[in-house]
Rosetta silent file (secondary structure, phi, psi, omega in degrees, C-alpha in Angstrom):
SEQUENCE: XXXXXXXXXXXXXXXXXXXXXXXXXXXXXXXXXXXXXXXXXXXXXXXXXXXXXXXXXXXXXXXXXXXXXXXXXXXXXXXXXXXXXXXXXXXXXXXXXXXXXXXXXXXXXXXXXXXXXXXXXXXXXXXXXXXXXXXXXXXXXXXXXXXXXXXXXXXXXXXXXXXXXXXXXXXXXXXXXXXXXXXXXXXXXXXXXXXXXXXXXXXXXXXXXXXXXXXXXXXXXXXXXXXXXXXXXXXXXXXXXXXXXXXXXXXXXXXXXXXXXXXXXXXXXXXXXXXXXXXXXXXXXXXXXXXXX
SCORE:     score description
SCORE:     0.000 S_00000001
   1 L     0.000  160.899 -150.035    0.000    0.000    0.000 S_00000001
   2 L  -120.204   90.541 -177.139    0.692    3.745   -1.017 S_00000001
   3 L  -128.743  123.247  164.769   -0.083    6.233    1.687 S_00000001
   4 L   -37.533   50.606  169.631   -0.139   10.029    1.202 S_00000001
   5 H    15.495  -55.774 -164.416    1.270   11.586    4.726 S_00000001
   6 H   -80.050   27.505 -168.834   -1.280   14.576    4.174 S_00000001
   7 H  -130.698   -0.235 -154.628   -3.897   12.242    4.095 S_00000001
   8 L   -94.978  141.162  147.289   -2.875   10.387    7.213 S_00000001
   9 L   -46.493  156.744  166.591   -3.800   11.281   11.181 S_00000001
  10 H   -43.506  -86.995 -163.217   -0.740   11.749   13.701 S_00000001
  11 H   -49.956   -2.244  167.970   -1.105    8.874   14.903 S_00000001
  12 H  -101.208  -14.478  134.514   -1.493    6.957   12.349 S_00000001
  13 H   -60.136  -22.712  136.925    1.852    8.602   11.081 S_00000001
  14 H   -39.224  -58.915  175.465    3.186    7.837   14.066 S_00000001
  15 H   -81.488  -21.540 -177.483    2.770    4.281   13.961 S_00000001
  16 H   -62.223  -48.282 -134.707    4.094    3.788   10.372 S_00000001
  17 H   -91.071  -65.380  134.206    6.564    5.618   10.707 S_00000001
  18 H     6.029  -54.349 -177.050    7.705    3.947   14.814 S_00000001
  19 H   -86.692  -28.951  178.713    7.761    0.967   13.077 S_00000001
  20 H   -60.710  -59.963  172.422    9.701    1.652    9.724 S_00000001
  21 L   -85.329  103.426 -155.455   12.292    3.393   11.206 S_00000001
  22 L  -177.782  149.028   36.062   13.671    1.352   13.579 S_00000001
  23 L  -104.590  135.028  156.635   15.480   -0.069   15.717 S_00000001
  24 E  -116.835  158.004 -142.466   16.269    3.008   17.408 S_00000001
  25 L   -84.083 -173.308 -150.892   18.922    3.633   19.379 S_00000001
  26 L  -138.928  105.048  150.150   17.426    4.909   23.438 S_00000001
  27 L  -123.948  117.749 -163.162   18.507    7.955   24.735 S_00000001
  28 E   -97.846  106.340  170.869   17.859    8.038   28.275 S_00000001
  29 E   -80.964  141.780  173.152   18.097   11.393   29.517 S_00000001
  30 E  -107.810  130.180  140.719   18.731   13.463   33.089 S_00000001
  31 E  -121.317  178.461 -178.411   18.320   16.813   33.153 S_00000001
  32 E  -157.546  143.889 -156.873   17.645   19.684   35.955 S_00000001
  33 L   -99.725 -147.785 -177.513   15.616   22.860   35.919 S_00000001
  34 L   -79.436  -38.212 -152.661   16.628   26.104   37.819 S_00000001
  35 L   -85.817   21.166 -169.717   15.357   24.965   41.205 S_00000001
  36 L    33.930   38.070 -172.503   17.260   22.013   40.838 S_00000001
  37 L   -84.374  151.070  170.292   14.554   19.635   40.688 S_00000001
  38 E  -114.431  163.534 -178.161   15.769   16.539   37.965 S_00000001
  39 E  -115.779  174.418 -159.820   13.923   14.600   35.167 S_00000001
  40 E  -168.700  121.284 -174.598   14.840   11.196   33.789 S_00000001
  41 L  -150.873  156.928  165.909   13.019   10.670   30.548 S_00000001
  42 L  -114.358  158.551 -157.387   13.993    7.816   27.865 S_00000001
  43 L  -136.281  123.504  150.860   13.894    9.542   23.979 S_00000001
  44 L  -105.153   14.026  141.213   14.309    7.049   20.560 S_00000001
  45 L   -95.907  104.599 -160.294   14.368    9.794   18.612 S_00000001
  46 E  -157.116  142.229 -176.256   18.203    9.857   18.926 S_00000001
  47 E   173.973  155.089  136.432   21.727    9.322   16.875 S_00000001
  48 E   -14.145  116.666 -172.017   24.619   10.145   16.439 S_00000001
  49 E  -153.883  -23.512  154.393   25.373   13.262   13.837 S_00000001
  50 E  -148.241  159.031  179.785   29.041   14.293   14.258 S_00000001
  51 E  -106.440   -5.797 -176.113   32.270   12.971   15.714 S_00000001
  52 L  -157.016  108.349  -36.748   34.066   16.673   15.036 S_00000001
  53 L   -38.899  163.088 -141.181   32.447   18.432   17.242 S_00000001
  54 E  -122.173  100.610 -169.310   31.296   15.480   18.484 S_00000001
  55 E  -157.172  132.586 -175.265   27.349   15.860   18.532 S_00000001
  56 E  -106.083  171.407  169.850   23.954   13.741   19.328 S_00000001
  57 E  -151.271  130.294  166.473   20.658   14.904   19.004 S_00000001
  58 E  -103.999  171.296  159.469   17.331   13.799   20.734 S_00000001
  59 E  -128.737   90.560  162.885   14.019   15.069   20.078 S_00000001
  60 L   -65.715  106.223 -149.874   10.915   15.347   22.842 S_00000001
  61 L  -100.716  161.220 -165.702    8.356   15.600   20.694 S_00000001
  62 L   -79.635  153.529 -177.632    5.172   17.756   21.576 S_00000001
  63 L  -103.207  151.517  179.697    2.560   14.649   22.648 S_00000001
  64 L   -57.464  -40.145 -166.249    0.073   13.750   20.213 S_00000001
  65 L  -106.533   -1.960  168.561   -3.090   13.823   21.848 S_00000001
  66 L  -157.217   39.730  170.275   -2.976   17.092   23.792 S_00000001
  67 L    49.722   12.453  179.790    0.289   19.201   22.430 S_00000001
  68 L   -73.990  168.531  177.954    1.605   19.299   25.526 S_00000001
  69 L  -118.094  173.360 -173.452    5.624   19.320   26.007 S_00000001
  70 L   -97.982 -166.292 -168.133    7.751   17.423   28.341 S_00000001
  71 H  -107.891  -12.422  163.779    9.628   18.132   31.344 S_00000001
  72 H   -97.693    0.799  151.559   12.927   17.440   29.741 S_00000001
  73 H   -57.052  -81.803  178.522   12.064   20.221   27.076 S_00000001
  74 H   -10.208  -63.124  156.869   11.384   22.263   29.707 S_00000001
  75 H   -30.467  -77.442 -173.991   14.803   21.557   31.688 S_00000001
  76 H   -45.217  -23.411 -173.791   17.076   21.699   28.714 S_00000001
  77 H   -73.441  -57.290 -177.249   15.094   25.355   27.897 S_00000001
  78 H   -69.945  -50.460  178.034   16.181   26.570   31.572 S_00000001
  79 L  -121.025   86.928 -162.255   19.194   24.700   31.895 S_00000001
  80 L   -42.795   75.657  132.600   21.365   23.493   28.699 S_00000001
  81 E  -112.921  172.030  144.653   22.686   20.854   29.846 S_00000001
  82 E  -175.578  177.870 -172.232   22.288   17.054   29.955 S_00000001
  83 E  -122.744  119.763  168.900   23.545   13.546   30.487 S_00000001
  84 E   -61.934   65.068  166.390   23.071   10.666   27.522 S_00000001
  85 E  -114.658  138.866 -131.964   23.140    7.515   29.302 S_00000001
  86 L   -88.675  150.896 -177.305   22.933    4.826   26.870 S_00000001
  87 L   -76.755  116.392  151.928   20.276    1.780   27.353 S_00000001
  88 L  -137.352  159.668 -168.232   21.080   -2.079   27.588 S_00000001
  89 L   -36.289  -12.879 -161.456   18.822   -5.132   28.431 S_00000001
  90 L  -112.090   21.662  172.948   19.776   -5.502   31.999 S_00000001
  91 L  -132.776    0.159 -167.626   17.880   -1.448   32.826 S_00000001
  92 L   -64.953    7.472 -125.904   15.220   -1.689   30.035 S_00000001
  93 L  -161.298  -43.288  163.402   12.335   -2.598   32.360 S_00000001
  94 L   -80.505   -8.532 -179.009   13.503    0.300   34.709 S_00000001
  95 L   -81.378  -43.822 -177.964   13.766    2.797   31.592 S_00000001
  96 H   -57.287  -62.913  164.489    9.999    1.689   30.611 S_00000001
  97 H   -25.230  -34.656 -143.830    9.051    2.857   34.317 S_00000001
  98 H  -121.347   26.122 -159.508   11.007    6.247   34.321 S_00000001
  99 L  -146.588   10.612  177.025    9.239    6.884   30.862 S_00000001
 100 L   -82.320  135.543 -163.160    5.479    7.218   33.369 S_00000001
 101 L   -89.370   35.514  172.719    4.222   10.858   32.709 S_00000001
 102 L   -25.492  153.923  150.069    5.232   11.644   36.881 S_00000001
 103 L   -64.366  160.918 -176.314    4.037   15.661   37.833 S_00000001
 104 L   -70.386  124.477 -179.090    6.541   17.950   37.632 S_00000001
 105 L   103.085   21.624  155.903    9.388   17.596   40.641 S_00000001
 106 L   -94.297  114.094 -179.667    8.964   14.085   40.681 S_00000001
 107 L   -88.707  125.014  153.928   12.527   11.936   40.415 S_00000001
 108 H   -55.483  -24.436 -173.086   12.123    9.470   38.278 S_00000001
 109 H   -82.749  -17.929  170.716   15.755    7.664   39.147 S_00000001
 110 H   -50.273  -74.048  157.366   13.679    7.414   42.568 S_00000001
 111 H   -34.542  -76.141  149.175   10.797    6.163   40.900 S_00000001
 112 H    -6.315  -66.492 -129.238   13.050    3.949   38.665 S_00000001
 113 L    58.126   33.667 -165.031   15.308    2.515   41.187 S_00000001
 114 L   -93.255  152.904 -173.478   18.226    4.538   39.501 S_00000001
 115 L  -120.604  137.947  161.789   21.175    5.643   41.407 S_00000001
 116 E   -65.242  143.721  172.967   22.491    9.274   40.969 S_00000001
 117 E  -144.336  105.437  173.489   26.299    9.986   40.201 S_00000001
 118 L   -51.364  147.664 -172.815   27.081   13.563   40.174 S_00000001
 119 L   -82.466  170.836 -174.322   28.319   14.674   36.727 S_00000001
 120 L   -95.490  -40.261 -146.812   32.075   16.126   36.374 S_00000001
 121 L  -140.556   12.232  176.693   31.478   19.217   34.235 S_00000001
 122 L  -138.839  165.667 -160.070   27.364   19.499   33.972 S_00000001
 123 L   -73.741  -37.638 -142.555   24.594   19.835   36.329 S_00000001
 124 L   -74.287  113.072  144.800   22.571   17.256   35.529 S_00000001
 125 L   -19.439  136.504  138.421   23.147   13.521   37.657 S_00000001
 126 E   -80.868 -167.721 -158.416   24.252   10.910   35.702 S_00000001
 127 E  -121.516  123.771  173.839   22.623    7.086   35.831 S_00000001
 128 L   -75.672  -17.246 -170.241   24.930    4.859   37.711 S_00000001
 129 L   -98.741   14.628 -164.769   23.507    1.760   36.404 S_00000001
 130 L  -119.620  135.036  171.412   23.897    2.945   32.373 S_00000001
 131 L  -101.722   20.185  147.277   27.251    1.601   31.440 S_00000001
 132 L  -119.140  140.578 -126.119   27.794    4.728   29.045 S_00000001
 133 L  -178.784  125.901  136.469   27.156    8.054   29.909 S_00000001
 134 E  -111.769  123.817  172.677   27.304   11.022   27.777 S_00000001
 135 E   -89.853  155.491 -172.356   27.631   14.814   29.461 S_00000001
 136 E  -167.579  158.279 -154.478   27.059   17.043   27.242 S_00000001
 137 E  -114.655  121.895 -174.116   26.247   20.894   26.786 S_00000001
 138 E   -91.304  152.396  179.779   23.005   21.660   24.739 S_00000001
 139 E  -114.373  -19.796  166.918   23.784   24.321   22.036 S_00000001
 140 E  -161.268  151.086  175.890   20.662   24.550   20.641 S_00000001
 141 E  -101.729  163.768  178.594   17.126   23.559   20.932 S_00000001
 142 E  -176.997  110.955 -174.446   14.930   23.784   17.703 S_00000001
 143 E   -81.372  133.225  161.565   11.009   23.293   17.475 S_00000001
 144 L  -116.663   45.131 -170.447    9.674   21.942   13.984 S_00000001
 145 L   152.919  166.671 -172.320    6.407   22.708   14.796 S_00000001
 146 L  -135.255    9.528  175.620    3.955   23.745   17.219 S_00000001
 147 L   -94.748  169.789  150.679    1.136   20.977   16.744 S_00000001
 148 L   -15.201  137.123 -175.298    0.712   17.606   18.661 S_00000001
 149 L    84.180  -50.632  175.944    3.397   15.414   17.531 S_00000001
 150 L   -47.568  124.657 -175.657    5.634   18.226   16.150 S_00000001
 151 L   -86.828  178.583 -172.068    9.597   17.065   17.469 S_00000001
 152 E  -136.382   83.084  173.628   11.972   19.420   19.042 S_00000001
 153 E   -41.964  106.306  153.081   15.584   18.766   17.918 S_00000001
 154 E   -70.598   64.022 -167.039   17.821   18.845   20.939 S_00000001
 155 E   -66.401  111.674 -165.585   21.244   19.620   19.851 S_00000001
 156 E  -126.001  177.227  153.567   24.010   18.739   22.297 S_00000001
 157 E  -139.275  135.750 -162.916   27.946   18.397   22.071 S_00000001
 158 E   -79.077  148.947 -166.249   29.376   15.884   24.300 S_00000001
 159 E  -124.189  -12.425 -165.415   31.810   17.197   26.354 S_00000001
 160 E  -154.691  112.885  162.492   32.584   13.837   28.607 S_00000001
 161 E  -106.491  133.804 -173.296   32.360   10.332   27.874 S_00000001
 162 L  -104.353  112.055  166.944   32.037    7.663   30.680 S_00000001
 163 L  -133.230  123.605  179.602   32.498    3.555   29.971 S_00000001
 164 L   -50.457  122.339  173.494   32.201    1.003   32.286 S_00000001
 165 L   -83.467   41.186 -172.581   35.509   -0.835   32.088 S_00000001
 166 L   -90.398  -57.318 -169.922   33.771   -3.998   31.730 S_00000001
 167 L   -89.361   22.816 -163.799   33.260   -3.083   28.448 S_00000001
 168 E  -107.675  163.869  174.289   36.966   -2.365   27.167 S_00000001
 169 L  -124.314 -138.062 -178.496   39.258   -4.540   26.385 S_00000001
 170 L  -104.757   39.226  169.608   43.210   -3.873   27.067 S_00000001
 171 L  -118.303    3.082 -153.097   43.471   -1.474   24.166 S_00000001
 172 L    77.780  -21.777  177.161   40.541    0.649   25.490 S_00000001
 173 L   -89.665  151.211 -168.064   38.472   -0.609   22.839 S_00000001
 174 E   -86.993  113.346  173.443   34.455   -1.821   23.282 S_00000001
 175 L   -68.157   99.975 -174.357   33.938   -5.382   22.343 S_00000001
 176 H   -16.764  -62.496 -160.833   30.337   -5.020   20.379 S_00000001
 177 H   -47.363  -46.798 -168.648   29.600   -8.501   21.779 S_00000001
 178 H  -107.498   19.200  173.134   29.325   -7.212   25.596 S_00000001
 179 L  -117.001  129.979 -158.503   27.481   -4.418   25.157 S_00000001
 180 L  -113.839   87.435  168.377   24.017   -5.569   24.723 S_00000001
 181 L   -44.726  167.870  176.421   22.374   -2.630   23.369 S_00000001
 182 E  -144.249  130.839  156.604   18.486   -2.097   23.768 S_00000001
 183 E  -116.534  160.108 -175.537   16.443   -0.542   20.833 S_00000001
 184 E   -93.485  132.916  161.028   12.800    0.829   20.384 S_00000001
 185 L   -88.219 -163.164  171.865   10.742   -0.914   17.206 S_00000001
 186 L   -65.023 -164.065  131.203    7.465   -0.027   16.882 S_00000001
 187 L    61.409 -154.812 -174.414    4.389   -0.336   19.428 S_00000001
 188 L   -99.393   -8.121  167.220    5.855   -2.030   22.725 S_00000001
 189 L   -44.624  162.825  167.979    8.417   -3.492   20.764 S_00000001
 190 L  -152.479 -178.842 -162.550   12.140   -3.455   21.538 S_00000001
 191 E  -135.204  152.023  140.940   15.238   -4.913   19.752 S_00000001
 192 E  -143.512  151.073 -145.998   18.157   -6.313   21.892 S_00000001
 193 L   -91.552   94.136  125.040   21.945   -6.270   20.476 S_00000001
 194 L  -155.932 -130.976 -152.240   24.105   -8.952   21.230 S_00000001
 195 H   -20.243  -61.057 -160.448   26.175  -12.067   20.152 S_00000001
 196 H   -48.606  -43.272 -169.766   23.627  -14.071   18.687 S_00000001
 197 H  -138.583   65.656  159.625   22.704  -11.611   16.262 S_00000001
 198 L   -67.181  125.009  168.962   25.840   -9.946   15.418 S_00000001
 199 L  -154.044  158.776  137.264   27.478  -10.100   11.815 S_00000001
 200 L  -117.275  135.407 -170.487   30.016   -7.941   10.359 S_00000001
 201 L  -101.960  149.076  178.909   30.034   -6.448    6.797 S_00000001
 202 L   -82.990  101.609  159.148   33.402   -5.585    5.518 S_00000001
 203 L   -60.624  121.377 -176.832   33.963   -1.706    4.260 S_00000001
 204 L   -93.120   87.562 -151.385   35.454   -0.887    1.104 S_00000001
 205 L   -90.488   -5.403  169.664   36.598    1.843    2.984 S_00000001
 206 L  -113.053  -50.944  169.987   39.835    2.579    0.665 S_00000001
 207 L   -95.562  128.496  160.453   39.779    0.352   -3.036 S_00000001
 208 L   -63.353  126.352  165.112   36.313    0.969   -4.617 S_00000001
 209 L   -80.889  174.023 -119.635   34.585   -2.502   -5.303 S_00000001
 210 L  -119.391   -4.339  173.634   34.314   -3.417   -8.496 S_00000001
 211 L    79.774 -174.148 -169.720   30.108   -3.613   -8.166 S_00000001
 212 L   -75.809  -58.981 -162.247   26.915   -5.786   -8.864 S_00000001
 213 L   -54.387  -13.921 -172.332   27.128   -4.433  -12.626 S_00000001
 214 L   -90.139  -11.735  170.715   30.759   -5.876  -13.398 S_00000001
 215 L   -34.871   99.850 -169.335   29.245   -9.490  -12.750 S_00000001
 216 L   -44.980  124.915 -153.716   29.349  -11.645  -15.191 S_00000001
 217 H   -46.707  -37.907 -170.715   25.607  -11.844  -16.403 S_00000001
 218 H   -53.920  -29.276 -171.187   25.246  -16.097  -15.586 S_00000001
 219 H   -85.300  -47.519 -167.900   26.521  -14.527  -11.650 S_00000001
 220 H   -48.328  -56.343 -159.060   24.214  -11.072  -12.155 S_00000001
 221 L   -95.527   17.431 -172.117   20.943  -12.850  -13.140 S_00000001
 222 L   -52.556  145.991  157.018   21.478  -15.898  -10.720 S_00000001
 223 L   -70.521  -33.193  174.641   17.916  -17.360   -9.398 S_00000001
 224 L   -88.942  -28.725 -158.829   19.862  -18.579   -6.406 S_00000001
 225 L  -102.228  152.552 -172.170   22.305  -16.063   -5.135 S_00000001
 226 L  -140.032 -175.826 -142.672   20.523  -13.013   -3.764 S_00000001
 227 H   -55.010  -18.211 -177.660   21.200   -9.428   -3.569 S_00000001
 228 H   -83.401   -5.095 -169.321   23.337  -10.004   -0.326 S_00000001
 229 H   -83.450  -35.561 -154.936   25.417  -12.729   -2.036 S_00000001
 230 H   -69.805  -35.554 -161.607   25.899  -10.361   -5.290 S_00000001
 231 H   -59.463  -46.530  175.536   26.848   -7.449   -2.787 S_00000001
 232 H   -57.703 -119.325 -135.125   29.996   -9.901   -1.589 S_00000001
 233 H   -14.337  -53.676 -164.577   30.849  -10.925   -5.356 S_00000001
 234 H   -97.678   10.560  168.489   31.194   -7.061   -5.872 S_00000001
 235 L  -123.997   67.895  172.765   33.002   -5.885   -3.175 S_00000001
 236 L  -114.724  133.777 -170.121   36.148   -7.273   -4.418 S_00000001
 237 L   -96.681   78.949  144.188   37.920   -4.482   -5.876 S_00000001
 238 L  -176.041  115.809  156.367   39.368   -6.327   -8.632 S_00000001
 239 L    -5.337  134.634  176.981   38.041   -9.321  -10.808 S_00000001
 240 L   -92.831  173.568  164.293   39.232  -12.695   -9.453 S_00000001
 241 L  -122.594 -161.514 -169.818   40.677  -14.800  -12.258 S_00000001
 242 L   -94.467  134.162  176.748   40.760  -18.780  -12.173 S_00000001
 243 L   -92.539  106.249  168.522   43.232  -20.097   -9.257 S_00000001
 244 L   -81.449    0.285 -164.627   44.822  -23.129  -10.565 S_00000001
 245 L   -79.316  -34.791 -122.497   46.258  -24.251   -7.419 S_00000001
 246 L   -91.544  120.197 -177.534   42.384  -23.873   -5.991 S_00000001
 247 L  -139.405  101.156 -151.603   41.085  -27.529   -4.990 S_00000001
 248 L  -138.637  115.948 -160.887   38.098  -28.733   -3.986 S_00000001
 249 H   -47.742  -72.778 -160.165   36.850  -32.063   -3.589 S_00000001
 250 H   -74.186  -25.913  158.702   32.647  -31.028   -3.806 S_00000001
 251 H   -42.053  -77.421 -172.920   33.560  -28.537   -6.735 S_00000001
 252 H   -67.950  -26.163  176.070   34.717  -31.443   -8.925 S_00000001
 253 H   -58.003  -20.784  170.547   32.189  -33.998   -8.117 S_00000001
 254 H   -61.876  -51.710 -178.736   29.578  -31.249   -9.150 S_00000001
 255 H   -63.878  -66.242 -165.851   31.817  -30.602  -12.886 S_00000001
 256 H   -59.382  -43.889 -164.534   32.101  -34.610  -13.257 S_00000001
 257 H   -75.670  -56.077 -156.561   28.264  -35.468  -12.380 S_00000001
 258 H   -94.961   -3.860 -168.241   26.251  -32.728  -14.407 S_00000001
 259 L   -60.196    4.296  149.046   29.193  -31.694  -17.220 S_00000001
 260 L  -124.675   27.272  165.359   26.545  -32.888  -19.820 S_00000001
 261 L  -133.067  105.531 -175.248   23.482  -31.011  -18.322 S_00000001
 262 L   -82.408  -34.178 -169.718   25.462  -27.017  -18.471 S_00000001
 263 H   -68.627  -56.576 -178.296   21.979  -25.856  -17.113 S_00000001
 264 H   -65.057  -17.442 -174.090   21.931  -28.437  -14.080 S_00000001
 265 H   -92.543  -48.474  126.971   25.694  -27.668  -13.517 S_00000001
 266 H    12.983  -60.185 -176.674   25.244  -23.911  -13.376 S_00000001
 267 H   -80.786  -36.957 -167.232   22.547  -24.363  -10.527 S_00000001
 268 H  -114.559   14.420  123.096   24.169  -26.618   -8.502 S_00000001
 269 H   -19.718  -80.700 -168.636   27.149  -24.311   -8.947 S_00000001
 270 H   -46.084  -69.605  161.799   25.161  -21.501   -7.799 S_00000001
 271 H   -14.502 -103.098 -172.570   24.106  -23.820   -4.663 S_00000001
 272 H   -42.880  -20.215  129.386   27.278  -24.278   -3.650 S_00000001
 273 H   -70.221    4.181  156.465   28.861  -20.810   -3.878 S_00000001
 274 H   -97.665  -16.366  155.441   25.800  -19.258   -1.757 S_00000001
 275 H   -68.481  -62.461  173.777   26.888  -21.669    0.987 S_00000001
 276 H   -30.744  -50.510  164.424   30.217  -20.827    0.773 S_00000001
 277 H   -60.497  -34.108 -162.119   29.264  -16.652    0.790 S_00000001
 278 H   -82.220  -21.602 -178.496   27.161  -17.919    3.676 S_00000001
 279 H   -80.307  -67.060  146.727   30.093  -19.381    5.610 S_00000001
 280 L   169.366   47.601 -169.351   32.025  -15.917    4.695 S_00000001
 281 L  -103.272   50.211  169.466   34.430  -17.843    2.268 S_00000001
 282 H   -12.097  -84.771  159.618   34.272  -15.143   -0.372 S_00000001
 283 H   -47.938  -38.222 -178.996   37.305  -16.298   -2.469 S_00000001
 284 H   -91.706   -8.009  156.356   36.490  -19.763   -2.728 S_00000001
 285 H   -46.801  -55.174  175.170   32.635  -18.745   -3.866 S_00000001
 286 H   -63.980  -38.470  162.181   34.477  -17.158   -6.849 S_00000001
 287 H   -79.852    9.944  166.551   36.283  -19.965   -7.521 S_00000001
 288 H   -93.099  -49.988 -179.011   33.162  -22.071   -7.906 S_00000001
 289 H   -68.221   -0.203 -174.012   31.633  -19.493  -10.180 S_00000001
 290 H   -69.625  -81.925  175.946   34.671  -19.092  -11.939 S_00000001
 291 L   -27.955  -33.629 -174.962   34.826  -22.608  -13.065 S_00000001
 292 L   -79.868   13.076  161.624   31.548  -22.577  -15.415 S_00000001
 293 L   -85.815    0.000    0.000   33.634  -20.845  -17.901 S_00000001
């Protein structure tokens, strides 16, 4: 189906859109107003937008059914500041809690069962239980609208990053694998990040790959290999050629059994280099597809 935005309700642009875009990443914010009462709010409209300056953005969006704004607008308006601390499966259940529409001057890490940690260089608590923490200085707020629904871009620059040294390893760097992110889907959905459903794709982040289009058409127009198999095949920056040293046992019994059906060898070809891309054995995938020349 086709649907026209201007033709749509909030909320029913709301949920399309909640579900489409997604997973999103959870930024659960503290802030504090002048009187130094603090909020705790969780935000998924949130990312990442430069590493120099170094700058996230949330949005607290105006609420849909009665245009009202939140109490971390509100904060950030009195006091620019705030602290980013990042979501993972073992606070999500206390995030959903601290995300209850409390009256104003009610602490939510109270509510929660969140522990305050004074920040080093901003007013605002941090979350003692978040095992990343951004502080950060807002530089500008910016409404894109004034109706129900209309977001409010929250522009910070981080000025302090905190990581539990749980997750480093002894270069300082964060092992994906133990940080078990938590994202918002749609609805009551949530996503959560870790081994099990991990992969890494390889960046052709220096030699351009050589693309889908340089494929030889029998590889291009396969029925079996699909667009994620094609994507490996082309992000080799250079043509393979035929390896003669290259030796494989299930390769020739395919070339001996079908080498008078070219159609049936071709397919069970095909087969056999989308396991091989499935295992991540790139190069020896080519040298199956190689062979039906």
């Amino acid at each position: 189906m086709t649907f026209d935005c201007k033709e749509l309700k909030t909320t029913e642009k709301q949920y399309y859109l909640q579900h489409i875009v997604a997973p999103r990443p959870i930024c659960f914010a503290s802030t504090i107003n002048q009187q130094g009462q603090v909020n705790l709010s969780p935000f998924s409209f949130f990312n990442l937008f430069s590493a120099h300056p170094p700058i996230v953005v949330f949005s607290p969006s105006r609420r849909v059914r009665n245009n009202t704004t939140k109490h971390t607008l509100q904060n950030v308006l009195e006091v620019p500041e705030v602290v980013i601390n990042m979501v993972d499966y073992d606070m999500v259940q206390q995030v959903s809690l601290a995300s209850c529409e409390y009256p104003e001057g009610v602490n939510e890490f109270l509510k929660a069962g969140f522990t305050e940690v004074p920040s080093n260089l901003v007013s605002p608590p941090m979350v003692k239980e978040s095992k990343a923490r951004l502080e950060c200085k807002v530089l500008e707020v910016k409404p894109l609208g004034t109706e129900g629904g209309a977001g409010n871009l929250v522009i910070c620059e981080v000025l302090m990053i905190h990581i539990n040294d749980a997750l480093l390893d002894e270069n300082k760097k964060i092992d994906q694998r133990n940080l078990h992110q938590v994202a918002r889907l749609g609805g009551n959905w949530y996503c959560r990040v870790d081994a099990s459903n991990l992969f890494e794709v390889e960046k052709p982040n220096v030699q351009l790959g050589i693309g889908i289009d340089a494929l030889p058409a029998a590889i291009r127009n396969s029925q079996i290999l699909t667009g994620n198999h094609l994507g490996l095949l082309g992000n080799l920056h250079e043509m393979p050629v035929v390896d003669p040293a290259f030796d494989d046992n299930h390769l020739k019994q395919i070339v001996q059994y079908y080498s008078i059906n070219p159609d049936e060898m071709e397919k069970e070809l095909h087969n056999y280099a989308k396991k091989l891309l499935d295992e991540g054995k790139i190069q020896e995938a080519w040298q199956v597809l190689l062979s039906m020349n």
